[in-house]
DRENDO-1510 file (C-alpha; in Angstrom, 1 decimal, always signed):
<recs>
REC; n; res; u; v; w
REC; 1; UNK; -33.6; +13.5; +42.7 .
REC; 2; UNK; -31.2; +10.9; +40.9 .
REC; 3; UNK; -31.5; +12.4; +37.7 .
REC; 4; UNK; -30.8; +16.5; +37.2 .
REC; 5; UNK; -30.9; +17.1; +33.9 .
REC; 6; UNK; -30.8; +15.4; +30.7 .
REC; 7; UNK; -29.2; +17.3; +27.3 .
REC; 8; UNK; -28.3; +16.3; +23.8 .
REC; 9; UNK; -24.3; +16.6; +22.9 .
REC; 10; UNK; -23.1; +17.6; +19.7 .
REC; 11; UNK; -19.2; +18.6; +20.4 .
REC; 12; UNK; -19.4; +20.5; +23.7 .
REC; 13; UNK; -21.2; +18.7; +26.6 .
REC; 14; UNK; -22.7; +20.5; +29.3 .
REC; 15; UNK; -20.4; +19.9; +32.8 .
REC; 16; UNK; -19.3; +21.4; +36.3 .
REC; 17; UNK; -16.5; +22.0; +38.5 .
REC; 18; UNK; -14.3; +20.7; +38.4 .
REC; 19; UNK; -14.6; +20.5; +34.6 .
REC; 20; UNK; -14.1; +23.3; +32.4 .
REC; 21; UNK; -14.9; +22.1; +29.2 .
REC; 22; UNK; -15.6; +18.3; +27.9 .
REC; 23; UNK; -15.8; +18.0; +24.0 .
REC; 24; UNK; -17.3; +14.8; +22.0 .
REC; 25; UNK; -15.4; +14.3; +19.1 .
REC; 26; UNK; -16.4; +11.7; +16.1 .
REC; 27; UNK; -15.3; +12.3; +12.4 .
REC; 28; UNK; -15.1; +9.9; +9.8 .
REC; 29; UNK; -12.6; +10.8; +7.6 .
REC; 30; UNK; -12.9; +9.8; +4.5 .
REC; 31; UNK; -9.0; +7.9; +3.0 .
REC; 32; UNK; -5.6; +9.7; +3.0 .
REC; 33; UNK; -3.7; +11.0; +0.0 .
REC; 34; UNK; -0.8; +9.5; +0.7 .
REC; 35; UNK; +0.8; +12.5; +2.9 .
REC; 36; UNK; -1.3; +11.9; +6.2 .
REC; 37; UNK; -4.2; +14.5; +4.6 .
REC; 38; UNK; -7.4; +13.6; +3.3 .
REC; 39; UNK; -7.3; +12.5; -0.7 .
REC; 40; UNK; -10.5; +15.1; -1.4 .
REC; 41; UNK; -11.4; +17.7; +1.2 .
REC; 42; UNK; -11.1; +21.5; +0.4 .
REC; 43; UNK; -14.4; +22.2; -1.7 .
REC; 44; UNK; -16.9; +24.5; +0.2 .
REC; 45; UNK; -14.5; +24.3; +3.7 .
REC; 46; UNK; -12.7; +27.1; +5.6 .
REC; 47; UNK; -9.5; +25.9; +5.7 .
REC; 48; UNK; -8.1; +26.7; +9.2 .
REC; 49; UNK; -11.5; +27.1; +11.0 .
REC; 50; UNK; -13.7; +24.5; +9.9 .
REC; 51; UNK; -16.2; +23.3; +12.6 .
REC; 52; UNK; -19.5; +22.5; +10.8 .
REC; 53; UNK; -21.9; +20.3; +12.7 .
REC; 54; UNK; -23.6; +18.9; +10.0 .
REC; 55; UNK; -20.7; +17.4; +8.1 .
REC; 56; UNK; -19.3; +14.1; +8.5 .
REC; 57; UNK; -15.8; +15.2; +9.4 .
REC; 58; UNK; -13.8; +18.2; +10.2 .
REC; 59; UNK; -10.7; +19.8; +9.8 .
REC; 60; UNK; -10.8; +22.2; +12.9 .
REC; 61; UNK; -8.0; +24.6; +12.5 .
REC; 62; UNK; -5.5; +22.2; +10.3 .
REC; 63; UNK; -4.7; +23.3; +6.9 .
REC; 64; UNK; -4.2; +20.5; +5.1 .
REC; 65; UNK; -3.7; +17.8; +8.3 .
REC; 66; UNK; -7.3; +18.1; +10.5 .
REC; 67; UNK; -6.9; +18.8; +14.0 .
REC; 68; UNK; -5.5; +22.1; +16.5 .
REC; 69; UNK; -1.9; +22.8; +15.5 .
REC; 70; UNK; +0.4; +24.9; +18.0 .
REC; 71; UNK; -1.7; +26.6; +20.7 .
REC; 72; UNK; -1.7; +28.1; +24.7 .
REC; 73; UNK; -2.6; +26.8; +27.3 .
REC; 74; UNK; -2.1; +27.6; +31.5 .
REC; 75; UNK; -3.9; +26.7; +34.9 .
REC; 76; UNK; -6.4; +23.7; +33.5 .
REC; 77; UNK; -5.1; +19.8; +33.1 .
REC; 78; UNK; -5.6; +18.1; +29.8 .
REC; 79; UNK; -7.1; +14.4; +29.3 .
REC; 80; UNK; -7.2; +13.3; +25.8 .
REC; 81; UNK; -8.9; +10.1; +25.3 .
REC; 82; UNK; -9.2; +8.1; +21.5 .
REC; 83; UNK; -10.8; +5.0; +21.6 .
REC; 84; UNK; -10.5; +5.2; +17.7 .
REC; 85; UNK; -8.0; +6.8; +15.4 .
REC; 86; UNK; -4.6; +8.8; +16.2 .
REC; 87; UNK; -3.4; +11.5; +17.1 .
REC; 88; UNK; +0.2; +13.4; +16.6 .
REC; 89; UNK; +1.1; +15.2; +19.8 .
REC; 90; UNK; +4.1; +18.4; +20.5 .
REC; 91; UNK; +4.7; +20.3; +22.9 .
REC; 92; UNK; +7.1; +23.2; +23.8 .
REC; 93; UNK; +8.0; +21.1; +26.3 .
REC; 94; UNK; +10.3; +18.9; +24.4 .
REC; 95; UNK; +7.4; +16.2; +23.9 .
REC; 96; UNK; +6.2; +14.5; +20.9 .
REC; 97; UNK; +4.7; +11.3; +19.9 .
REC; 98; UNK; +1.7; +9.8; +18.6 .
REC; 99; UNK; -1.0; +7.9; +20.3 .
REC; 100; UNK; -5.1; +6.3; +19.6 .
REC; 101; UNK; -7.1; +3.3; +19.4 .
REC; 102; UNK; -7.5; +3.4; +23.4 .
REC; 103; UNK; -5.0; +5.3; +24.4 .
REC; 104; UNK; -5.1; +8.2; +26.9 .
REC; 105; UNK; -2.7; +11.0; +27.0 .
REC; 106; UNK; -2.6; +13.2; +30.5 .
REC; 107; UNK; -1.4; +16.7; +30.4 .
REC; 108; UNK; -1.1; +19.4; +32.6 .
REC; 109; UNK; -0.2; +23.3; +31.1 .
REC; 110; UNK; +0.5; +24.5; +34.3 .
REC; 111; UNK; +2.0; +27.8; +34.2 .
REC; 112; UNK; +2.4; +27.7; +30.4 .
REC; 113; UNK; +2.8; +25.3; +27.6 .
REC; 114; UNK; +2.2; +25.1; +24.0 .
REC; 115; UNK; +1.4; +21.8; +21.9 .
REC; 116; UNK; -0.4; +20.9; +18.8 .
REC; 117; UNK; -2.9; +18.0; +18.3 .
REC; 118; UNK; -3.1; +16.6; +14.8 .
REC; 119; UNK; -5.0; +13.8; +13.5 .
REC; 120; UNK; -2.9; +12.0; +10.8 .
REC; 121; UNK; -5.2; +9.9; +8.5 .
REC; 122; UNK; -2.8; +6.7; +7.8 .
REC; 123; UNK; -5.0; +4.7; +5.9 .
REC; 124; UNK; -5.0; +5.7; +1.9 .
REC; 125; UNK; -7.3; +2.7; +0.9 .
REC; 126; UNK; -10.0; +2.9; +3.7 .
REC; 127; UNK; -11.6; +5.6; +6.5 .
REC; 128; UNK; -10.1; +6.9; +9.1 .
REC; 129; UNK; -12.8; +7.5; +11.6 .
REC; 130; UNK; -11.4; +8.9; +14.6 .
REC; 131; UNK; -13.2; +9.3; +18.2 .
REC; 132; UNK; -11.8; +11.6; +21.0 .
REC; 133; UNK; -12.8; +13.3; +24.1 .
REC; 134; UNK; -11.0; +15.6; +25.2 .
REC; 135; UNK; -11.8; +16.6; +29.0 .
REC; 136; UNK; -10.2; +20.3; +30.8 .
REC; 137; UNK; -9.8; +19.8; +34.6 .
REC; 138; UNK; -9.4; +22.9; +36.8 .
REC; 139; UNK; -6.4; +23.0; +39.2 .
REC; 140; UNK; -6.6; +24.5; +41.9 .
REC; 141; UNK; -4.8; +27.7; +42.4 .
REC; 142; UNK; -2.1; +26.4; +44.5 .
REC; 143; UNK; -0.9; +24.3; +41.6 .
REC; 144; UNK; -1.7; +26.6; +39.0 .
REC; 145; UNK; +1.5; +28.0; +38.2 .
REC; 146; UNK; +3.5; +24.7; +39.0 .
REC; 147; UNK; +5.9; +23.1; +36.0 .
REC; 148; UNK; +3.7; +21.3; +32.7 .
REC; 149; UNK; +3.9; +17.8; +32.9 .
REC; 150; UNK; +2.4; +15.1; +30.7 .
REC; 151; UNK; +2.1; +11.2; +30.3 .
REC; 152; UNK; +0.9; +8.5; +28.2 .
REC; 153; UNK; -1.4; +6.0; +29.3 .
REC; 154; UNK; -1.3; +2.9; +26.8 .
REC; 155; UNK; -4.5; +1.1; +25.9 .
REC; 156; UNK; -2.5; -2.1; +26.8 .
REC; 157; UNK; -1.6; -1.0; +30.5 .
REC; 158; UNK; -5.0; +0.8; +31.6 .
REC; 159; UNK; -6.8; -1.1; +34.0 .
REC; 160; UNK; -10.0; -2.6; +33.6 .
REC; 161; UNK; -12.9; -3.7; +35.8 .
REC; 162; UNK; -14.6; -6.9; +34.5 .
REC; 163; UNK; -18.4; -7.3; +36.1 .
REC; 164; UNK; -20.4; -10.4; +35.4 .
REC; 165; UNK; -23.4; -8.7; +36.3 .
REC; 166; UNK; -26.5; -10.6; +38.4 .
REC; 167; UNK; -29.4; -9.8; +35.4 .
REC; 168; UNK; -27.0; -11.5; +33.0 .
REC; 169; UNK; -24.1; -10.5; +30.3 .
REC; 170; UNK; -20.9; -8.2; +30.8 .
REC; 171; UNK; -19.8; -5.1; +32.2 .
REC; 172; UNK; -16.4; -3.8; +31.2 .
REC; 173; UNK; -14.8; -0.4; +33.1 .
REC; 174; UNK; -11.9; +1.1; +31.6 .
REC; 175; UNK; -10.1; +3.4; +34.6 .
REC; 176; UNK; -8.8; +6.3; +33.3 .
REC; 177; UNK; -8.9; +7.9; +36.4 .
REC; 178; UNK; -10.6; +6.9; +40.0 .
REC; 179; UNK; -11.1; +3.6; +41.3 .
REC; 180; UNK; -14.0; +1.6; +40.6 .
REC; 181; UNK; -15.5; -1.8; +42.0 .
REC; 182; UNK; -11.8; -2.3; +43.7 .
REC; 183; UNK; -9.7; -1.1; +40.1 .
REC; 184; UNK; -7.8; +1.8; +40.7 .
REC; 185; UNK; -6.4; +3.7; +37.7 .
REC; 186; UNK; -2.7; +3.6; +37.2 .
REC; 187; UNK; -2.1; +7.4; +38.8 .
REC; 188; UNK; -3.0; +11.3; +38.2 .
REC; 189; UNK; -0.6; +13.5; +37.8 .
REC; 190; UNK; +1.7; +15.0; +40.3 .
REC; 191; UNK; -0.2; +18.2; +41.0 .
REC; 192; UNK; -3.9; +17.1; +39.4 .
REC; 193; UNK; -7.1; +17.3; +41.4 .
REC; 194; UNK; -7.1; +13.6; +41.0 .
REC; 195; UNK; -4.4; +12.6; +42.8 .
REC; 196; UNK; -6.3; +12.9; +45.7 .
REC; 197; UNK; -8.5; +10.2; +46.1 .
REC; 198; UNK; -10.5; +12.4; +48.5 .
REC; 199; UNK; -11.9; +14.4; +45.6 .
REC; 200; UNK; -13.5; +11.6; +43.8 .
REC; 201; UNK; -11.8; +12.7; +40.6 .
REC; 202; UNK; -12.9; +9.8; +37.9 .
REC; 203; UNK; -13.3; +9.3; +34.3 .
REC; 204; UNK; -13.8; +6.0; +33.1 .
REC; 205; UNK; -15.2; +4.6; +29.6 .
REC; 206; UNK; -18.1; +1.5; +30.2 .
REC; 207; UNK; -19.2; -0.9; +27.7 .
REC; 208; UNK; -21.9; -3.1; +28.1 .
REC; 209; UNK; -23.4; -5.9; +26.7 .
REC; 210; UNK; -26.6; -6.4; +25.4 .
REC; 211; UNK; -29.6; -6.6; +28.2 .
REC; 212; UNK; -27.4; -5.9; +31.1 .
REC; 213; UNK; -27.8; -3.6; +34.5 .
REC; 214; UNK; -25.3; -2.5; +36.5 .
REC; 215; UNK; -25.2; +0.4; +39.3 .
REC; 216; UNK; -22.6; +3.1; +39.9 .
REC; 217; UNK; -22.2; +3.6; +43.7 .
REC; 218; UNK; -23.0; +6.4; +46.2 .
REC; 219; UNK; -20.6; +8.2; +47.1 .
REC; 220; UNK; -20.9; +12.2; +47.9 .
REC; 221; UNK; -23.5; +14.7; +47.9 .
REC; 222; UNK; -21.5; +17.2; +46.8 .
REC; 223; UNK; -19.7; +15.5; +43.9 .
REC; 224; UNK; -21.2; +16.1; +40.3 .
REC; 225; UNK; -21.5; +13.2; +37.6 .
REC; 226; UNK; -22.4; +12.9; +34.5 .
REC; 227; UNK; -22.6; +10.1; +31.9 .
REC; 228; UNK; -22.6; +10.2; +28.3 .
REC; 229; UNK; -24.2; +7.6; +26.3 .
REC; 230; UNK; -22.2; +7.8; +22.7 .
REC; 231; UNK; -22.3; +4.7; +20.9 .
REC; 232; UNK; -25.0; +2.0; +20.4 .
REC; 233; UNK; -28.2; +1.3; +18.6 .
REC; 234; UNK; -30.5; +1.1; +21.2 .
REC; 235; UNK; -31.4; +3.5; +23.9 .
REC; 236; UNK; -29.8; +2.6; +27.7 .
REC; 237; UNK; -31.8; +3.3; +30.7 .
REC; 238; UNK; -30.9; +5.2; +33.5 .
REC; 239; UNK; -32.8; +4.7; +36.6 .
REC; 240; UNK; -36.4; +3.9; +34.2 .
REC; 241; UNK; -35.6; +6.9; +32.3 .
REC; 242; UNK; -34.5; +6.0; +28.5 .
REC; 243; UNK; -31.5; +7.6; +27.1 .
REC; 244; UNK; -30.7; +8.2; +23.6 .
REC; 245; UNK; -27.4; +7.6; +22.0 .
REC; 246; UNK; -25.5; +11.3; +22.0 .
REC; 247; UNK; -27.2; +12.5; +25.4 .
REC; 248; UNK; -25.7; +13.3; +28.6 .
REC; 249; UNK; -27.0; +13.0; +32.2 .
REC; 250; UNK; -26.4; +15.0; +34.9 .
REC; 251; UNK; -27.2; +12.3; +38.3 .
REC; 252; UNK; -26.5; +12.5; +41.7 .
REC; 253; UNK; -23.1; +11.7; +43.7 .
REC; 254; UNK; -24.7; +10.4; +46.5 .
REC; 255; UNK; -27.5; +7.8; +45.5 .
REC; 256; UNK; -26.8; +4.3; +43.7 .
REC; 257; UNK; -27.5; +5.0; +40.1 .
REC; 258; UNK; -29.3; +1.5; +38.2 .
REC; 259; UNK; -28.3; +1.6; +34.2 .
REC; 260; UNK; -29.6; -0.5; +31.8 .
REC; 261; UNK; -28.3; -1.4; +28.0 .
REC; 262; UNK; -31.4; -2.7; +25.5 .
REC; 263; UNK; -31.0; -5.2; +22.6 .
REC; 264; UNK; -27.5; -4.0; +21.5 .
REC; 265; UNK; -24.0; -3.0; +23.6 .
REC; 266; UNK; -23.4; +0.2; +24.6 .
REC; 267; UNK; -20.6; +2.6; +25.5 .
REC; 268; UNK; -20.8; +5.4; +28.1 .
REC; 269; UNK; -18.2; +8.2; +29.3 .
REC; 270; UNK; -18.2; +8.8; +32.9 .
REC; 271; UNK; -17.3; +11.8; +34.3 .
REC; 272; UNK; -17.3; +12.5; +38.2 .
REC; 273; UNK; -15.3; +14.8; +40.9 .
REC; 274; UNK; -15.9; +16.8; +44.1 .
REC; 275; UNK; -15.7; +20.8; +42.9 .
REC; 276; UNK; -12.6; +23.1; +43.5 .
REC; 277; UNK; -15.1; +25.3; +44.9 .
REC; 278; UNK; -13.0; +28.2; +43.6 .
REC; 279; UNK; -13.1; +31.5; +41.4 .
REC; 280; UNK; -12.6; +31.0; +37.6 .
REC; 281; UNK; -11.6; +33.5; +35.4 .
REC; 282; UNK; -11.4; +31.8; +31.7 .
REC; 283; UNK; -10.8; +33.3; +28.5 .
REC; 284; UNK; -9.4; +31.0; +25.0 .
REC; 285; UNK; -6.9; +29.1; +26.2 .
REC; 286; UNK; -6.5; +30.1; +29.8 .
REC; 287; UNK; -8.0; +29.0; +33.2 .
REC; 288; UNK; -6.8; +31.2; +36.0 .
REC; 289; UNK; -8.8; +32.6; +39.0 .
REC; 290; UNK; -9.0; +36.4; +38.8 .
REC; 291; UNK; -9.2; +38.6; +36.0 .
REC; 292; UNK; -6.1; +40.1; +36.8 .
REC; 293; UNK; -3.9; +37.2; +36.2 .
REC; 294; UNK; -5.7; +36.5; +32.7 .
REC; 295; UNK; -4.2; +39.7; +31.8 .
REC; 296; UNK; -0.8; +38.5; +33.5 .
REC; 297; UNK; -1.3; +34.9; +31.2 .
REC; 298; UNK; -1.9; +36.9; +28.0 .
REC; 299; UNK; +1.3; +39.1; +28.8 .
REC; 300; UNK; +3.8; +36.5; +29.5 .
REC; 301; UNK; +2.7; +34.3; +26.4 .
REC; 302; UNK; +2.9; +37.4; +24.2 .
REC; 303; UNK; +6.7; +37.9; +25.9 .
REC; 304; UNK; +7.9; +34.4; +26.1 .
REC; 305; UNK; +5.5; +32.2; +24.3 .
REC; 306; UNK; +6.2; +29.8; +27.1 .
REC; 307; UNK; +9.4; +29.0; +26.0 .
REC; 308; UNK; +8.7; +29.6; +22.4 .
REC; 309; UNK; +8.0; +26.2; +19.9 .
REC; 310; UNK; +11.2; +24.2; +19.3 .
REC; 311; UNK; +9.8; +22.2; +16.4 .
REC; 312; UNK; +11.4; +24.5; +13.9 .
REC; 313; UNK; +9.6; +26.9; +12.0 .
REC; 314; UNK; +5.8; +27.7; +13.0 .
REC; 315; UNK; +4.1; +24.8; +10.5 .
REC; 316; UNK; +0.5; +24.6; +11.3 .
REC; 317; UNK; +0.2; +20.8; +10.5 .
REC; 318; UNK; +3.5; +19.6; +11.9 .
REC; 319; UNK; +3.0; +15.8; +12.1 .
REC; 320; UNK; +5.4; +12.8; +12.9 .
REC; 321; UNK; +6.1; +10.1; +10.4 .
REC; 322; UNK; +3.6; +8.7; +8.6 .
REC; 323; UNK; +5.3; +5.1; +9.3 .
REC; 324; UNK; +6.2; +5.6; +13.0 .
REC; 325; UNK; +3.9; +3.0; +15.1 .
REC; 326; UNK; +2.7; +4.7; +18.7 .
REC; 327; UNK; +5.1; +6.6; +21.4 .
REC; 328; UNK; +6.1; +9.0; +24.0 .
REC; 329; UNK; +9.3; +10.9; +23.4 .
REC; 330; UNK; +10.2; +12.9; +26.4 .
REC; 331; UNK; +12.9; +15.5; +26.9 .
REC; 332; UNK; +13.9; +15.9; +23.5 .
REC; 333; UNK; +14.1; +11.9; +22.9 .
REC; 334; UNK; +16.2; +11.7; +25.9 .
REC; 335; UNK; +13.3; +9.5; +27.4 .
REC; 336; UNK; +11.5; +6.8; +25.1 .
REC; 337; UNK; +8.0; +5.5; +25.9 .
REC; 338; UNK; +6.2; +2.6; +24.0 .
REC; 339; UNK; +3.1; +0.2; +24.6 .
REC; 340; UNK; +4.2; -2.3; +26.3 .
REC; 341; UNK; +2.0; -5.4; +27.0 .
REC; 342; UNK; +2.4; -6.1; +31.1 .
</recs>
């Protein structure tokens, strides 16, 4: 059976080992006010916890900035994708920066770090629409407790697969992670499940033209896939079976899978990997494998906050500059990162 399982997506899609949670995220905020916030937004909305589906935009847990200020996190790597938008990124690492409109940030939490993710909305005379996944991938337990790490990947350095497919029009694979039709991605981090290419860890964002067919190859049996179709005006086809924009499919590892765009482009998420194949105990913010050390993860971040916030005091929509273009800072601006054309 190619096809498992089809579901609709709102913000959480439906995935396996070694994913722990994948969420869709598309708001279109409406302009700014002129301090990074949005110029009319608090009528009928919980400030700090405001997830309604059925709105056009969110502000999650930000107060007057949307997005997830200062939070926990251990055992579980982060991948942050934003095709559109920005995001403001800290860490208790002694990271900061800000990043979007293709961008991908990696970071693992290891055996503890704390950051914030807010979306700063730049534009005061237009929206500010802003796209993100954000994907959790286990570690295994042997790297569970290793040191946090984290890196940018720039929109202008990830590398893409170009396919000039047989039936006619354009394939183009951007890879995030994985290897696909000879691209490799630029590198996982040190202790991620994906720096071994024998776990077939890949995430990759394809956009097709209009009226085009291309296959993902076979690889494993006991790999699990999935693709999300979440932009375009027609439905895609995936082996016969039409897809509507905003579903995912769960397809086999080890058969070639045939898709198909219609009359208009469209863009899919991939998401693939062999399992861990390991317990999971998860609560909140934490990924561990026994229950036991849950209880150990809540205890040391209620003792040491994992090395406690250095961004000064506690604010819940700390944000950078609203005139600072994209970067990395690392180390306390010891180490400088910006997109670079190569």
């Amino acid at each position: 059976m190619k096809i498992k399982s089809i579901s609709q997506v709102a913000r959480r899609m439906n995935i396996r080992d070694p994913f722990i949670l994948a969420s869709n995220i598309y708001d279109k905020y409406p302009e700014g006010n002129g301090n990074m916030a949005p110029k009319s937004y608090l009528a009928g909305r919980q400030i700090g916890s405001d997830f309604s589906e059925t709105a056009p935009w969110r502000m999650y847990h930000g107060n007057k900035v949307p997005g997830f200020p200062q939070h926990p996190h251990r055992g579980f790597e982060i991948v942050t994708i934003v095709p559109e938008g920005l995001v403001d990124h800290f860490d208790s690492k002694g990271s900061k920066g800000r990043y979007g409109n293709g961008d991908v940030q990696l970071m693992s939490a290891g055996r503890g770090a704390m950051h914030s993710e807010m979306f700063p909305l730049l534009n005061d005379d237009k929206e500010n629409s802003l796209r993100l996944f954000q994907i959790w991938i286990n570690l295994p337990a042997k790297n569970k407790l290793t040191e946090a790490d984290y890196k940018m990947l720039w929109a202008e350095n990830i590398p893409v697969a170009n396919l000039d497919c047989p039936s006619g029009g354009h394939v183009r694979i951007k890879v995030i992670l994985g290897e696909y039709y000879g691209v490799k991605a630029l590198g996982a981090l040190k202790n991620s499940w994906a720096a071994d290419p024998k776990n077939h860890l890949g995430i990759a964002l394809i956009e097709m033209d209009a009226n085009t067919e291309f296959k993902l190859e076979n690889i494993s049996s006991t790999m699990n896939r999935f693709i999300l179709y979440y932009e375009g005006d027609q439905d895609i086809s995936i082996e016969g079976t039409a897809i509507s924009q905003n579903h995912m499919v769960d397809v086999a590892g080890d058969q070639e899978i045939v898709i198909k765009s219609g009359d208009s482009s469209a863009k899919i998420l991939l998401l693939e990997g062999e399992p861990i194949n390991e317990p999971i105990a998860a609560y909140g913010p934490f990924v561990m494998n026994t229950e036991q050390e849950l209880v150990d993860a809540f205890e040391e971040y209620r003792r040491t906050e994992f090395g406690g916030w250095p961004w000064g005091e506690k604010e819940s929509d700390i944000i950078n500059d609203k005139n600072a273009e994209r970067f990395a800072s690392y180390q306390f601006g010891k180490i400088i990162d910006k997109p670079q054309m190569t």
